[in-house]
C-alpha positions in Angstrom: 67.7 -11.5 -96.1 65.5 -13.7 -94.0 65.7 -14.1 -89.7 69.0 -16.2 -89.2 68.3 -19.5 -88.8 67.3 -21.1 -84.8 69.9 -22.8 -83.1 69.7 -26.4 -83.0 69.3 -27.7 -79.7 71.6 -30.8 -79.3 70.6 -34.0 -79.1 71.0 -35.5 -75.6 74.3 -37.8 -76.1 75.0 -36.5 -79.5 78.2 -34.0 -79.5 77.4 -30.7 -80.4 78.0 -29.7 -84.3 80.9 -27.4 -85.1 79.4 -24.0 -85.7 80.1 -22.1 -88.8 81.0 -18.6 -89.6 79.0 -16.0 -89.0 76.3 -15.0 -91.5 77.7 -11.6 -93.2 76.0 -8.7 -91.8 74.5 -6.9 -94.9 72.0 -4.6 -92.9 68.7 -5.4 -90.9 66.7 -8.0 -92.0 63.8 -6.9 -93.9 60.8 -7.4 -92.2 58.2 -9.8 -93.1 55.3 -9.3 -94.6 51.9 -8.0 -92.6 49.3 -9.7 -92.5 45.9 -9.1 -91.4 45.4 -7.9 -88.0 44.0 -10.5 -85.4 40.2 -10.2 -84.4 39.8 -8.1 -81.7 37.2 -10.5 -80.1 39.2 -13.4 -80.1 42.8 -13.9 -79.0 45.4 -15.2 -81.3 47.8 -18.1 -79.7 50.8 -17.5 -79.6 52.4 -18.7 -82.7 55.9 -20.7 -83.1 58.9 -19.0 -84.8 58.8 -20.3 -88.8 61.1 -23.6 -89.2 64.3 -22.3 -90.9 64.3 -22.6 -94.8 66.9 -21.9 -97.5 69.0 -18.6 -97.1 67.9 -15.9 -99.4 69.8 -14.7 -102.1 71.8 -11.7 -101.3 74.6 -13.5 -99.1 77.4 -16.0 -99.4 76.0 -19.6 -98.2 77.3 -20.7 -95.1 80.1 -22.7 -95.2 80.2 -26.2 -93.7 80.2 -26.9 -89.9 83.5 -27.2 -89.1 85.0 -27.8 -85.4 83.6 -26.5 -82.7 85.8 -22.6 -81.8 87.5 -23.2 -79.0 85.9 -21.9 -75.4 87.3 -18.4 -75.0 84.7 -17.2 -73.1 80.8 -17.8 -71.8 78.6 -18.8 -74.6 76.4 -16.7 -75.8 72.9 -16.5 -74.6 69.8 -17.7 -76.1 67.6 -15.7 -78.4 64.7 -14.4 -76.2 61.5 -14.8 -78.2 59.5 -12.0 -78.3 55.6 -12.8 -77.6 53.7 -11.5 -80.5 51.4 -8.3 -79.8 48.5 -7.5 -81.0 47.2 -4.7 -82.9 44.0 -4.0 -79.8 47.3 -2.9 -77.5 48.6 -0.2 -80.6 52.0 -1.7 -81.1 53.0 -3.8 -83.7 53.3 -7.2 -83.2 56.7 -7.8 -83.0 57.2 -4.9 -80.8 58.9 -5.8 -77.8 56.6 -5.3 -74.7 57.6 -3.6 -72.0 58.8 -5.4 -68.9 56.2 -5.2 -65.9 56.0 -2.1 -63.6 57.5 -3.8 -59.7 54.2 -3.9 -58.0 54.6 -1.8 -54.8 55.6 -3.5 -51.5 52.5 -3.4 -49.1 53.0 -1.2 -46.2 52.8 -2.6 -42.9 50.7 -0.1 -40.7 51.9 -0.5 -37.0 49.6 -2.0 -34.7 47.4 0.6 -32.7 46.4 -0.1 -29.3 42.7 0.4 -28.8 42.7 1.8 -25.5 44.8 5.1 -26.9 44.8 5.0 -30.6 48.5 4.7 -30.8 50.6 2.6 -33.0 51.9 -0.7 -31.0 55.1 0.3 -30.8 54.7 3.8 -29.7 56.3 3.3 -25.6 53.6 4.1 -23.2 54.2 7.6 -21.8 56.0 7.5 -18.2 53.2 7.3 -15.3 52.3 10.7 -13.3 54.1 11.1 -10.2 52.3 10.1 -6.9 50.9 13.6 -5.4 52.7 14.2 -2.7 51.3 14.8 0.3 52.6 17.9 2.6 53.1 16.9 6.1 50.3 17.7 8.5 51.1 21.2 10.7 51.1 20.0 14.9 48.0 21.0 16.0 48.0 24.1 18.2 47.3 24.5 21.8 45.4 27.8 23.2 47.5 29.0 25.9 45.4 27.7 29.0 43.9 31.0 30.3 45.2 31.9 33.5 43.4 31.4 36.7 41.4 33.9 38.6 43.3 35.4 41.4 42.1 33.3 45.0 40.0 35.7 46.8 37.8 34.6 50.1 36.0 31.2 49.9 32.7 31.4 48.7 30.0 30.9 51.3 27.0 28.0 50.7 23.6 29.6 50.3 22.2 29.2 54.1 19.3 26.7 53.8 15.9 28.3 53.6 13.9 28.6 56.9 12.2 25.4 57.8 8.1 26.2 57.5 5.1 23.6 59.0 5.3 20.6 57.1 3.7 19.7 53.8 0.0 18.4 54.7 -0.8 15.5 52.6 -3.5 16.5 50.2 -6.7 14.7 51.8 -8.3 12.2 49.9 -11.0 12.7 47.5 -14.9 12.4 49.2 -15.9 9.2 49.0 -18.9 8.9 46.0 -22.3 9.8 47.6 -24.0 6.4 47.4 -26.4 5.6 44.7 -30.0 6.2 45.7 -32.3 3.4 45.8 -33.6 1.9 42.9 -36.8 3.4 41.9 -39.6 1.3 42.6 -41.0 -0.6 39.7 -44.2 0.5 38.9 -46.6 -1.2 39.9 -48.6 -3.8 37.2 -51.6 -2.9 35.5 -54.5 -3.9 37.9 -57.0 -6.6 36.7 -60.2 -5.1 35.8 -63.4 -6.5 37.4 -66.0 -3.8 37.6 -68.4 -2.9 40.0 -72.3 -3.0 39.5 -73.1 0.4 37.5 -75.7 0.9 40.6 -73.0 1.1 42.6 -71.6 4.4 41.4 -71.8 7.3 39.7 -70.5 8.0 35.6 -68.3 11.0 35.3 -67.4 13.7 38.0 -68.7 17.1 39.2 -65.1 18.1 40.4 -61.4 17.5 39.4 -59.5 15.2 40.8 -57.4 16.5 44.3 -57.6 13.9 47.0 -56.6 9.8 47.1 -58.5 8.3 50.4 -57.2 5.3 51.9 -59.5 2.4 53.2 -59.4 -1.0 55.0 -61.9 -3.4 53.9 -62.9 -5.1 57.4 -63.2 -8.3 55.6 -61.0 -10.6 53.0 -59.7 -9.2 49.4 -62.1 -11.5 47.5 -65.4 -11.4 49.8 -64.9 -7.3 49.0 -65.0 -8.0 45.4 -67.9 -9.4 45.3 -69.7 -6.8 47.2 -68.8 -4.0 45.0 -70.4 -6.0 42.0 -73.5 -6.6 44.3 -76.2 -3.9 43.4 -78.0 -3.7 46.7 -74.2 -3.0 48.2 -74.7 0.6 47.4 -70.9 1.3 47.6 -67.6 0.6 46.1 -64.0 1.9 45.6 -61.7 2.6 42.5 -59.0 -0.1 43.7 -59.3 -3.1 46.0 -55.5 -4.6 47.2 -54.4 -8.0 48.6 -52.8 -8.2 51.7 -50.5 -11.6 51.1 -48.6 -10.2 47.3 -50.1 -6.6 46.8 -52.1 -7.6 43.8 -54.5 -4.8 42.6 -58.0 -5.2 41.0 -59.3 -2.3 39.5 -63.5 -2.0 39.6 -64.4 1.7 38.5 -63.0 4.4 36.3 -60.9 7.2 37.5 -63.2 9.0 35.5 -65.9 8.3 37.0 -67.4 8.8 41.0 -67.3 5.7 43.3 -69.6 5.3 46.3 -66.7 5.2 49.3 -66.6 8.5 51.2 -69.5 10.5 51.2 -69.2 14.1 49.9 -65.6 14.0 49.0 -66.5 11.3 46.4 -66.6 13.5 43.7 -62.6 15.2 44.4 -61.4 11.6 45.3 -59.9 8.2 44.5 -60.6 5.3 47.1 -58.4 2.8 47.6 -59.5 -0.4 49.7 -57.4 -2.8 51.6 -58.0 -6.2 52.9 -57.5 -6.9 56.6 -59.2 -5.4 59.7 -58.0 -2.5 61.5 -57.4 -4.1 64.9 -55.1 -6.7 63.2 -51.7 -5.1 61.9 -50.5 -8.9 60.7 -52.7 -7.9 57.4 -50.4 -4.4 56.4 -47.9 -6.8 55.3 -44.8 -5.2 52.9 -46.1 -6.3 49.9 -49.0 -4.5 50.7 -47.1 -1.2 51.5 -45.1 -1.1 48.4 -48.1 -1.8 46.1 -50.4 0.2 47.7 -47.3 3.3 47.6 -46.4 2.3 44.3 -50.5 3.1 42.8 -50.6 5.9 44.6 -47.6 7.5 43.8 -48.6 7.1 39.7 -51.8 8.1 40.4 -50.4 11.5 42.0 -47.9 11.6 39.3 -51.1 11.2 36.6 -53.6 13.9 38.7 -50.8 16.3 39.4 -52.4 15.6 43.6 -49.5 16.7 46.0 -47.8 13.7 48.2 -48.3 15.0 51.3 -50.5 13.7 54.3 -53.6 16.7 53.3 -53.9 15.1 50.0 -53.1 11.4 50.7 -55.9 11.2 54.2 -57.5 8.3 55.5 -61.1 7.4 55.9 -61.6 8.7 59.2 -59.7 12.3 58.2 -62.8 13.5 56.0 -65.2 15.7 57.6 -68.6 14.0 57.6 -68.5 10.4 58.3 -68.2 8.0 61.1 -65.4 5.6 60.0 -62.1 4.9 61.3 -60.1 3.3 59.2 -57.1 2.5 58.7 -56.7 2.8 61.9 -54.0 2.9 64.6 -51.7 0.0 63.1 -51.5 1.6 59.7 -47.9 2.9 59.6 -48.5 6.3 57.6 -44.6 6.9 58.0 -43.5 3.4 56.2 -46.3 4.3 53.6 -45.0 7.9 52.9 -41.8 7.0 52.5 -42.5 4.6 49.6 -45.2 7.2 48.0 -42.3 9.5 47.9 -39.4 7.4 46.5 
């Protein structure tokens, strides 16, 4: 016996047909046959259940429609068609499939607070309680120790015994006053030299006397006499009376013709004026003069004093005079010994 025929589905407007009586229920239907299994590489389509043919033989035809039966109860449900399986899932194919496993509700995790890990709806635990703070103790007082017992007043040192007054400390000594300024020495005479017939190269003796001399005539009328070689005398040093200058006409080194036999110990020195006229010793004079013969000490290692520094008429022997009374040896010794 074949599948039972596929309900017709009426026809919008058309009344329903009267349904027959039931098929007779001889056993299962027999299946149809197999045939060959679907590829496995490409799915079959669903196929449509086979149009209904002829009844097989085995079973009473069905009778005619007649009138519908009368509504006792619901009508019956429609045939669920089966989806045909195929033979990759190892069931046959008109085994019914399984229905689908409910898939699982997703879980809602609960919201966790990033600042303590816990869900969102976890409460926040209850805050500490404030510290609380003891109250602060009174500060305690030392007992004020008890005063001494009075006794007898004390007495103010007596003052100490007044003494001589303080003596202001005396001043400092007043600075001892600068000594004069040295004398500047005197410029390098100008050399003019005397005839050679006039004196004597070299010496017999070492230098230990400086004679001093007044010309009896004029600074330049002297000069020329000393280079005059019947003159027959000369000095080392002539000096003008007006500025001091100082001409130089023989050598220390060697002996000059000016006072006899103390020539060859001594250095003569000639000045112009005349010895009854004092206007000639003029300062400039002095302070040359003291200033040559002070260097020439200094050079000769001679002793300023007056037996060293003589004047003409001092050495033994000779008939001169000069300087003379208005030559102020005390002036001149001062500067010679500045």
């Amino acid at each position: 016996m074949g599948p039972a025929p596929a309900p017709e589905t009426p026809t919008p407007g058309q009344p329903p047909a009267p349904a027959g009586p039931p098929p007779a229920n001889d056993g299962p239907p027999a299946p149809g046959p197999a045939g060959p299994p679907p590829s496995a590489e490409t799915p079959t389509p669903r196929q449509a259940p086979a149009p209904a043919g002829p009844p097989t033989t085995g079973g009473p035809a069905p009778a005619p429609a007649g009138p519908p039966p009368a509504n006792d109860g619901p009508p019956a449900p429609a045939p669920v068609e089966e989806p045909e399986r195929h033979a990759a899932d190892g069931l046959p194919a008109d085994t019914p499939a399984p229905p689908p496993a409910p898939a699982p509700a997703p879980v809602e995790e609960p919201e966790r607070h990033a600042a303590d890990g816990l869900p969102a709806d976890t409460p926040a635990p209850p805050p500490a309680p404030a510290p609380v703070e003891e109250p602060a103790a009174p500060p305690t007082e030392a007992p004020a120790p008890a005063p001494p017992p009075a006794g007898p007043p004390a007495e103010a040192p007596a003052p100490p015994p007044a003494g001589p007054p303080a003596e202001a400390p005396a001043p400092p000594p007043a600075p001892a006053p600068a000594p004069p300024a040295a004398e500047a020495p005197a410029p390098p005479p100008n050399f003019d030299p005397a005839d050679p017939a006039n004196y004597t190269p070299g010496r017999s003796a070492p230098i230990s006397q400086i004679v001093i001399h007044v010309t009896q005539g004029s600074y330049d009328s002297t000069i020329n006499w000393f280079k005059n070689p019947d003159a027959e005398v000369s000095a080392h040093y002539v000096v003008r009376s007006a500025d001091g200058e100082v001409t130089q006409m023989v050598d220390d080194g060697d002996t000059a013709w000016h006072v006899g036999n103390g020539n060859p110990t001594s250095i003569g020195i000639e000045h112009e004026g005349f010895v009854d006229d004092p206007s000639y010793f003029t300062e400039e004079m002095y302070r040359s003069s003291a200033s040559l013969t002070r260097s020439l000490a200094d050079k000769y290692g001679i002793p300023k004093d007056r037996e060293h520094i003589v004047g003409h008429a001092e050495v033994p022997g000779n008939d001169h005079t000069d300087p003379g009374p208005n030559w102020d040896w005390d002036k001149y010794m001062g500067y010679v010994n500045e």
